[in-house]
Steps between C-alpha positions, in 0.01 A plus 500: 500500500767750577718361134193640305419789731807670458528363113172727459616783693848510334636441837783245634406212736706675770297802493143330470589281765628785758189718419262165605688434798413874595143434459511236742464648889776279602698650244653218361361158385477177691758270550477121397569429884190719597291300239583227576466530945134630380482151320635281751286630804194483271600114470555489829299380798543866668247562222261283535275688654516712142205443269301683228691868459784628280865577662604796255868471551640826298644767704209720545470502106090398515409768683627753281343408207 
C-alpha cells in the first residue's frame, strides 16, 4: 500500500512511510513483537474470558480516522 501510494504521489517509500507513521498517535508503527504479544495472549488462557468484540491493535490510528 505505501509502494503505490508514494508511486502516485511521486514520492519515495521513505517519505510515504515517515508521513504514515506521523499519522499514527504513537507516532511510529507497531512492532512484530507487539503483534505478536497481542496474538499470543489472545491464544492464551489469560484470555479466555475474551469473547465476541474486536481488539484494534494500531497505535491509536482507529480513532483518528
Amino acid at each position: 500500500m505505501l509502494a503505490a501510494r508514494a508511486a502516485a504521489s511521486g514520492s519515495t517509500l521513505a517519505e510515504v512511510a515517515a508521513r504514515d507513521a506521523m499519522s499514527v498517535p504513537a507516532w511510529r508503527p507497531a512492532t512484530a513483537d507487539e503483534i505478536g504479544a497481542t496474538v499470543a495472549f489472545l491464544a492464551s488462557r489469560a484470555a479466555s474470558y475474551v469473547n465476541g468484540t474486536v481488539l484494534t491493535v494500531d497505535g491509536g490510528r482507529t480513532e483518528t480516522i
